[in-house]
DOKEKOL-642295 format. One line per 5 residues: number of its first residue (from 1); their letters; for each residue x, y, z of C-alpha. Coordinates in nm, 3 decimals. Example, Ala and Ser with C-alpha at 12.3 -4.5 7.8 and 13.67 -1.06 7.14 Angstrom:
# residues 2
1) as) 1.230/-0.450/0.780 | 1.367/-0.106/0.714
***
This chain:
# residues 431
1) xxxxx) 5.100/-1.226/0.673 | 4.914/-1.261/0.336 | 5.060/-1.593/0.269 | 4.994/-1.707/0.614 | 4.680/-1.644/0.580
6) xxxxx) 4.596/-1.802/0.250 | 4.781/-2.123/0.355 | 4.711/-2.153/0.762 | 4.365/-1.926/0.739 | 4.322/-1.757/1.054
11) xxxxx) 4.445/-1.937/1.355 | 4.285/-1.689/1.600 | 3.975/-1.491/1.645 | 3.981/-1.090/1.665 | 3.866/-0.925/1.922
16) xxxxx) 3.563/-0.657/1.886 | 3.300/-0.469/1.998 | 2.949/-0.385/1.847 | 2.748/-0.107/1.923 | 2.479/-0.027/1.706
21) xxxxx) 2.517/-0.273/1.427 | 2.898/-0.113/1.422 | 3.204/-0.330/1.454 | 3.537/-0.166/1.648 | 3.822/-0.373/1.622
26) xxxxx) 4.040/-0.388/1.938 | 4.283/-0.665/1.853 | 4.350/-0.782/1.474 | 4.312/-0.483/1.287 | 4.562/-0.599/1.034
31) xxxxx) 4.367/-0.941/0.984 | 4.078/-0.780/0.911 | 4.251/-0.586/0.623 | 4.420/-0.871/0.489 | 4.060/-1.047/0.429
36) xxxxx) 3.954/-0.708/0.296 | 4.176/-0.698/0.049 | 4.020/-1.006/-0.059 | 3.696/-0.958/-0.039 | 3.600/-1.217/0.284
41) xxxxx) 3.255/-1.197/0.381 | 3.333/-1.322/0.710 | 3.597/-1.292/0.974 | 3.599/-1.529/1.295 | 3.577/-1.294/1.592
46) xxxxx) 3.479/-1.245/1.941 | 3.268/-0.976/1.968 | 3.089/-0.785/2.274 | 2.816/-0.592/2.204 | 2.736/-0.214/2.425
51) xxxxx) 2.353/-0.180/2.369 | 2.269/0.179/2.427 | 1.967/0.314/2.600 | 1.663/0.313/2.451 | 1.536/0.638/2.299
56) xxxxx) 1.291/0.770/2.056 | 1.562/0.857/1.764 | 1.520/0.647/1.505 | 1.861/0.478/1.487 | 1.829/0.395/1.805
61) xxxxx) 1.410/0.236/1.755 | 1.508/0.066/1.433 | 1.819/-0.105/1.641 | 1.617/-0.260/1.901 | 1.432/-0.405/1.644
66) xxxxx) 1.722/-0.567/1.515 | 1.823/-0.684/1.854 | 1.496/-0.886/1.807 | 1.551/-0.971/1.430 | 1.899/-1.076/1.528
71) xxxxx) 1.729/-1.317/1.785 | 1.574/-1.498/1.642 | 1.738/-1.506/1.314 | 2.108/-1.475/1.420 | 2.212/-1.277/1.139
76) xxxxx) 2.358/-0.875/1.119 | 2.413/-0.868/0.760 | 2.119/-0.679/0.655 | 2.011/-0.301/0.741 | 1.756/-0.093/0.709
81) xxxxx) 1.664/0.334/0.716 | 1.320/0.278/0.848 | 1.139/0.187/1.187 | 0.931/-0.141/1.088 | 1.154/-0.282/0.871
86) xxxxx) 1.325/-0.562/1.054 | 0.932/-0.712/1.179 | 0.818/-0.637/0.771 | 1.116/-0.871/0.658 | 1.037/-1.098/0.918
91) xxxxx) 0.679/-1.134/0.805 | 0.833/-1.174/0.438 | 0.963/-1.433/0.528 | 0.698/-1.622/0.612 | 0.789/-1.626/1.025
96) xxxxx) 0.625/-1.503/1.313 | 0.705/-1.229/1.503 | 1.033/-1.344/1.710 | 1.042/-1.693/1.528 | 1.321/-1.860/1.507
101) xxxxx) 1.506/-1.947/1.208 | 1.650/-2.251/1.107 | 1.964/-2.310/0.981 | 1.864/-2.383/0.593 | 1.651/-2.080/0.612
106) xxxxx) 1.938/-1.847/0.737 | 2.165/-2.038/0.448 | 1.903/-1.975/0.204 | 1.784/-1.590/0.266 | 2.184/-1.507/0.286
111) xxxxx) 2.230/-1.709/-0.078 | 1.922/-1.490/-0.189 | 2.058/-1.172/0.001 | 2.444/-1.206/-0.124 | 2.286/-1.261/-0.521
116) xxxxx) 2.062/-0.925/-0.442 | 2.288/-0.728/-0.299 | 2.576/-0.841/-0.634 | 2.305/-0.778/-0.893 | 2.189/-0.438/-0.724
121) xxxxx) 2.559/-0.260/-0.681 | 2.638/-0.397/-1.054 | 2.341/-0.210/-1.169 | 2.377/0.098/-0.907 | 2.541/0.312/-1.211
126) xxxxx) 2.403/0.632/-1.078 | 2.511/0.588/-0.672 | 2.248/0.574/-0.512 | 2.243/0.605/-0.159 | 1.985/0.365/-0.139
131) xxxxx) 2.083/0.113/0.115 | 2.054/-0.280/0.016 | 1.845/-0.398/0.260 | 1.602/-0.107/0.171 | 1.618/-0.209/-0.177
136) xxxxx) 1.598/-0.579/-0.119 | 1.253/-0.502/0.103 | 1.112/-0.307/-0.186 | 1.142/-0.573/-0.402 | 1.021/-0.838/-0.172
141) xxxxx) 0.721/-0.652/-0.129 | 0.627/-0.646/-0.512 | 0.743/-1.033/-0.571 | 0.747/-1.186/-0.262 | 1.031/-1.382/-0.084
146) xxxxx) 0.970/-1.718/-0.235 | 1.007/-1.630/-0.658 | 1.277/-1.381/-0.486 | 1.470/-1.698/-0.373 | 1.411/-1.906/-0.604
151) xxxxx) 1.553/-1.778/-0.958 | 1.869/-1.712/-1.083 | 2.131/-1.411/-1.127 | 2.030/-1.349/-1.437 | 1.642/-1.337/-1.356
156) xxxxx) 1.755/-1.126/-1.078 | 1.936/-0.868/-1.303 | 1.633/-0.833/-1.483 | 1.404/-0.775/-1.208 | 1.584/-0.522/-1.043
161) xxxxx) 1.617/-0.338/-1.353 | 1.284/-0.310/-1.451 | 1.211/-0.255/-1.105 | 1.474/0.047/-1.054 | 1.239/0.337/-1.009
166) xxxxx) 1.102/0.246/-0.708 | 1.453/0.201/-0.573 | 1.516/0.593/-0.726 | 1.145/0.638/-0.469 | 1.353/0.496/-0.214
171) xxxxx) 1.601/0.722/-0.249 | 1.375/1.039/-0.282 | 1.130/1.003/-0.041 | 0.935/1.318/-0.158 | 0.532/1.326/-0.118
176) xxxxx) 0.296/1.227/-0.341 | 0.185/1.447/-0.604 | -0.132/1.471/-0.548 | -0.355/1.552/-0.791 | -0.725/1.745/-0.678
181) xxxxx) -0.849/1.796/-1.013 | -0.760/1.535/-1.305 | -0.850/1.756/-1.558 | -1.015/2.123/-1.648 | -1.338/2.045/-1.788
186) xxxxx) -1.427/2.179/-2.117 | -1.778/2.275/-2.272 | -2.016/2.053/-2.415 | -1.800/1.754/-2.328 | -2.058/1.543/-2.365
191) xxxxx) -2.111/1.613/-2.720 | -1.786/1.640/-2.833 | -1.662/1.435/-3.142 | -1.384/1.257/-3.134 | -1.123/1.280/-3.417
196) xxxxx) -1.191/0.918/-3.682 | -0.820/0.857/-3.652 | -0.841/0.857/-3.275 | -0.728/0.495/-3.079 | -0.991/0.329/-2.954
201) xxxxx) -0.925/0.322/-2.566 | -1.036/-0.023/-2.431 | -1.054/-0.011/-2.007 | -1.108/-0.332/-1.805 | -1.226/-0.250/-1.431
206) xxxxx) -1.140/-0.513/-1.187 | -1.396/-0.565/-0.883 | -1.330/-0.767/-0.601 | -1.718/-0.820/-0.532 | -2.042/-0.774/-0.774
211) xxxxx) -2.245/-0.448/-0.832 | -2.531/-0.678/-0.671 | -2.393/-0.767/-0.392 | -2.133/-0.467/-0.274 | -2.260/-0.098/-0.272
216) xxxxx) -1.906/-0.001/-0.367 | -1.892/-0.197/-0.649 | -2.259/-0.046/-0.771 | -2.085/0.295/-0.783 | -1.773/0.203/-0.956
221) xxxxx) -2.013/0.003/-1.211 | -2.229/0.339/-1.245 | -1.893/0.499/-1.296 | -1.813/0.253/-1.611 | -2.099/0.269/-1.764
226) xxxxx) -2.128/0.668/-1.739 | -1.782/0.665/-1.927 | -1.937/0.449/-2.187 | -2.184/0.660/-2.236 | -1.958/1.021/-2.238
231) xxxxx) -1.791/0.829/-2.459 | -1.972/0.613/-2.649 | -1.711/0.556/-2.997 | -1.402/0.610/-2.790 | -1.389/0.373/-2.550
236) xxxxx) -1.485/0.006/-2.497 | -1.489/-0.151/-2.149 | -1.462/-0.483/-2.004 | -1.588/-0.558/-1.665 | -1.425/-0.860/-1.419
241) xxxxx) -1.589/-0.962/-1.125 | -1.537/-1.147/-0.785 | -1.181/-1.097/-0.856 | -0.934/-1.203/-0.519 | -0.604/-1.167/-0.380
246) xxxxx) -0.469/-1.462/-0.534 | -0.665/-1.411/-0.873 | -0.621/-1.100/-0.979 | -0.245/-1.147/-1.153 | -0.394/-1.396/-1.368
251) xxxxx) -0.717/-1.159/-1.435 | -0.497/-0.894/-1.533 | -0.291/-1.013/-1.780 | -0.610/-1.179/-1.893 | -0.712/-0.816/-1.948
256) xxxxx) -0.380/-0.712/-2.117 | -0.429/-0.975/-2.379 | -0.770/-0.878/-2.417 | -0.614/-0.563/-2.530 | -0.662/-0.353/-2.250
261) xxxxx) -0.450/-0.041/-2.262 | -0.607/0.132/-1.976 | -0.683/-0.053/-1.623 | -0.875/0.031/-1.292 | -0.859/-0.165/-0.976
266) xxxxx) -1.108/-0.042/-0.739 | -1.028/-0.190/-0.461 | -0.639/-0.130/-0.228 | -0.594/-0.496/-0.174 | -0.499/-0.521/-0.529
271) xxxxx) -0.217/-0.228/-0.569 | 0.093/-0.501/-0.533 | -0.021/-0.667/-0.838 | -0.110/-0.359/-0.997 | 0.276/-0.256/-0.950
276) xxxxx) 0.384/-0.571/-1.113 | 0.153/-0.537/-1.426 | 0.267/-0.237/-1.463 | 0.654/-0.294/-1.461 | 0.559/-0.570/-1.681
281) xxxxx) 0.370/-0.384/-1.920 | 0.488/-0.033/-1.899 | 0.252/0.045/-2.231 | -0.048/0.001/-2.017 | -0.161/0.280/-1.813
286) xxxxx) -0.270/0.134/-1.435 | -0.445/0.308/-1.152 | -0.547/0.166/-0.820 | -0.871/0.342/-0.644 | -0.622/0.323/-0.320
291) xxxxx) -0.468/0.579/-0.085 | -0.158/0.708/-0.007 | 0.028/0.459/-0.241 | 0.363/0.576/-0.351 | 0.495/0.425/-0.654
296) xxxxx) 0.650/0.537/-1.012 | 0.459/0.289/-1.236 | 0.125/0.343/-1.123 | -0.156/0.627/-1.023 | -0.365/0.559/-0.725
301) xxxxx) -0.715/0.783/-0.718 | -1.015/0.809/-0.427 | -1.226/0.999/-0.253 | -1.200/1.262/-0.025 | -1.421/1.100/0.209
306) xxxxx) -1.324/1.249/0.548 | -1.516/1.601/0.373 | -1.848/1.393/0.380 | -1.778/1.245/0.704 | -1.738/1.548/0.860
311) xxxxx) -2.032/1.700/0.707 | -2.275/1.412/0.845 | -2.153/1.430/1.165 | -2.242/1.845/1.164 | -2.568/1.751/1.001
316) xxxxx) -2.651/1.471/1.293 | -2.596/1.740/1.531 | -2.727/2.033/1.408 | -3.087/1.810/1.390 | -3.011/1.626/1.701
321) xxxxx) -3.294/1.677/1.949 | -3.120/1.508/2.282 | -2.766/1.539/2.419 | -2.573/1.211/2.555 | -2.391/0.949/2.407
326) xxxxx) -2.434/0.796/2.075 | -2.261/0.576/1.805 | -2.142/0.639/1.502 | -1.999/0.430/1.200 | -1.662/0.268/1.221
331) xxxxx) -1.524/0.143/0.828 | -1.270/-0.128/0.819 | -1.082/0.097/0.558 | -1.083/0.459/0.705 | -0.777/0.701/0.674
336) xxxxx) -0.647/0.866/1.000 | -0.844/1.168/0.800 | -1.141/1.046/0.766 | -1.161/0.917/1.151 | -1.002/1.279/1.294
341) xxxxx) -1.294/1.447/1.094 | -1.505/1.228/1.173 | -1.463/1.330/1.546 | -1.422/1.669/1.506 | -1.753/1.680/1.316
346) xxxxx) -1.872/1.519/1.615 | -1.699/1.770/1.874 | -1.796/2.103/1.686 | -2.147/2.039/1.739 | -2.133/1.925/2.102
351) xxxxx) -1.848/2.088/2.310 | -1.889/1.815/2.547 | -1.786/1.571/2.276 | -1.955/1.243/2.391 | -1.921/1.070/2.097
356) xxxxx) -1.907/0.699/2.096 | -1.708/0.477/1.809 | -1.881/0.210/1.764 | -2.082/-0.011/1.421 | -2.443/0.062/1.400
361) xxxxx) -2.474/-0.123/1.083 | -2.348/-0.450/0.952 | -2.397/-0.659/0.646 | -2.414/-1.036/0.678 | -2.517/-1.341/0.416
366) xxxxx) -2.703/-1.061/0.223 | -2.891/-0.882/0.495 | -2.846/-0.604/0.725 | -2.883/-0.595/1.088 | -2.890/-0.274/1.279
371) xxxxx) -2.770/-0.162/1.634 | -2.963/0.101/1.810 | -2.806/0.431/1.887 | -2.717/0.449/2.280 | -2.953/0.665/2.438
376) xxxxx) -3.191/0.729/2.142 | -3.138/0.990/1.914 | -2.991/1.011/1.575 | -2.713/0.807/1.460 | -2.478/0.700/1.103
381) xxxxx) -2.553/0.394/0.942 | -2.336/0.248/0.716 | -2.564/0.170/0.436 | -2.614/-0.109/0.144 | -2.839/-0.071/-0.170
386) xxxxx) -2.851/0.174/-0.462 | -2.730/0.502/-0.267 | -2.364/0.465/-0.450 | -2.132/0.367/-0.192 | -2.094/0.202/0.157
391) xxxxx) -2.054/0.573/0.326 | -2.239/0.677/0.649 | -2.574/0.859/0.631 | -2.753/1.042/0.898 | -3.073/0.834/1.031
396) xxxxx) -3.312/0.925/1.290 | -3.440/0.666/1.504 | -3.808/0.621/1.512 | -3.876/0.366/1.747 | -3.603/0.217/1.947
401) xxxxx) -3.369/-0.035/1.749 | -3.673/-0.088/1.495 | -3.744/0.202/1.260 | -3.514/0.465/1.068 | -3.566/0.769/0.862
406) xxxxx) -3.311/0.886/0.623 | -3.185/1.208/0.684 | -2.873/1.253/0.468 | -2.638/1.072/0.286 | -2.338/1.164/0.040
411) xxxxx) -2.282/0.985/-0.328 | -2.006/1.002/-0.511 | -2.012/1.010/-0.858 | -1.703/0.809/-0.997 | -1.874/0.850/-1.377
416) xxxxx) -1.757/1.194/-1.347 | -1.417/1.119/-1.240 | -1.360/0.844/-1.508 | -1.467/1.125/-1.760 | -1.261/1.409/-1.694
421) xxxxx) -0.976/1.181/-1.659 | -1.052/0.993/-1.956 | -1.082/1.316/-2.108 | -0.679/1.422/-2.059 | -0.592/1.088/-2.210
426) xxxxx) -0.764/1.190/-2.555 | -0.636/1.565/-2.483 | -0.273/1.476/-2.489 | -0.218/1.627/-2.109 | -0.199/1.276/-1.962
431) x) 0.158/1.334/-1.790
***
């Protein structure tokens, strides 16, 4: 049979069925051990597929997404562990949801996929139970599908080993260690002196906007130039402004040959590119002012904003002169945290709980226009200028859609934060 088949190839089909991305051969078992044994990627076939009902398991959510993936794309050669997947690699790819692939694409993503998948097992020493596709993902989201399918084995190789503790992340799926206090503080840290033989630590901080123009920026700039002060022979910093999305790779090894050993990106949208510098450059220390950002090569810090939301929203009530409906601030970036406290601020104060998402307050070309409160009354205001951050206060309303009076508003004080962690980098407990 094994010579037939190397000199007729396989004159006809088997006969299967696929249920759940899982082949069960009903006629030509012994064909499909023959190309086994030789390693065929392929077997022609005629296959019927059972689709099961849909439930809420995750097997069974993750393969109706296939069944979509698989429309458009006609391929089953990939496979994931995780809901959201299949749309994510669709979206990789550059393709709308349910687009259709052509056939050059499909040729191309499996010539990508096969060299992946070779260079990963070679390198899979320690067995991870990782699968491919997972791995593959993870690795698309750091480089991106185009520089993914575009270089060589060997480039491959390379990547995926320098890029082969987030697969171990995969694999381990633990929680974040999360960190509430970088560092004990000591006395008189302020006028401590720092050993002569101590490294200078340069720091760049990367801002998307300008301390003029973004409230969030101000802060973070207060925050550099309080650690400049704290630590004023120690540390030199450079600053980088209006940096994008598609600058900020180039402004960041701009920074490393500056001779940056220490970075902070203060804004999410850049934590990708903060992974990559950081494989790259594994001497410099990177952390993203991001949240819930799981990766080996890289610390993420903020705020625990959702305590001063909360807080307002108790402090609005408790001063709040008339019941009914009113509005409150809505942030583009806002944790599920920060929104639940938000409301329950709202609901401890009023059992009825009429409160009303909405955006009082909005920033355009340089000025602010306001929305009344419904009703009258008290409302949050998100709020530009010198306060330290774009975080809701507590305003009264004067005069209907016209005048305000501050009642409350929370600052935080990233100075403080760059010290003390500053501080366990010249300790020796940086871990």
């Amino acid at each position: 049979m094994s010579d037939s088949h190397e000199q007729e190839g396989i004159r006809e089909p088997i006969k299967a069925y696929e249920y759940m991305n899982r082949f069960y051969v009903e006629e030509g078992n012994k064909r499909v051990s023959v190309m086994k044994h030789y390693n065929v990627a392929y077997t022609p076939g005629t296959v019927v597929r059972i689709i099961p009902k849909k439930t809420e398991e995750t097997e069974n959510r993750i393969y109706f997404e296939f069944l979509d993936f698989y429309e458009a794309a006609h391929m089953n050669n990939i496979w994931f562990s995780k809901v959201g997947s299949f749309p994510k690699l669709q979206k990789m790819v550059g393709k709308q949801e349910k687009e259709p692939w052509t056939e050059e694409e499909r040729r191309d993503f499996n010539s990508a996929y096969t060299r992946f998948t070779t260079a990963f097992q070679s390198q899979n020493k320690n067995q991870l139970s990782v699968l491919p596709g997972d791995a593959f993902l993870a690795l698309l989201s750091l480089y991106g599908y185009a520089e993914i399918r575009d270089i060589g084995i060997s480039e491959l190789k390379k990547l995926i080993a320098d890029s082969w503790e987030e697969f171990e992340l995969l694999e381990e799926e633990k929680e974040i260690d999360l960190k509430m206090d970088p560092a004990k503080e000591k006395p008189s840290i302020f006028s401590r002196f720092l050993p002569l033989n101590e490294t200078k630590l340069k720091i760049a901080f990367l801002y998307d906007k300008t301390p003029a123009s973004s409230a969030w920026t101000y802060a973070h700039e207060l925050g550099r130039q309080h650690l400049e002060e704290c630590f004023a022979d120690a540390v030199e910093t450079l600053v980088f402004e209006n940096v994008t999305e598609q600058t900020v790779e180039e402004v960041m090894e701009e920074a490393i040959r500056a001779g940056c050993n220490l970075i902070f990106t203060t804004t999410p949208v850049f934590v990708t590119a903060s992974v990559k510098a950081a494989i790259a450059n594994p001497d410099v220390r990177i952390l993203s002012c991001s949240l819930n950002t799981s990766h080996r090569y890289i610390r993420t810090y903020y705020a625990r904003m959702y305590e001063a939301k909360f807080l307002m929203e108790r402090w609005r009530d408790s001063v709040r002169k008339k019941t009914g409906s009113y509005i409150w601030q809505t942030i583009l970036f806002m944790g599920n945290c920060q929104y639940q406290r938000l409301c329950i601020g709202s609901q401890d104060g009023q059992p009825q709980g009429k409160g009303v998402p909405g955006v009082v307050y909005e920033k355009r070309g340089g000025s602010g226009r306001i929305y009344p409160a419904v009703g009258g009354g008290l409302c949050i205001r998100k709020r530009y200028g010198d306060t330290g951050g774009e975080f809701p206060d507590v305003w009264s309303l004067q005069k209907r859609g016209t005048d305000f009076a501050n009642l409350a508003m929370p600052v935080w004080h990233w100075g403080r934060f760059y010290e003390q962690l500053i501080q366990t980098i010249f300790d020796g407990t940086w871990k």
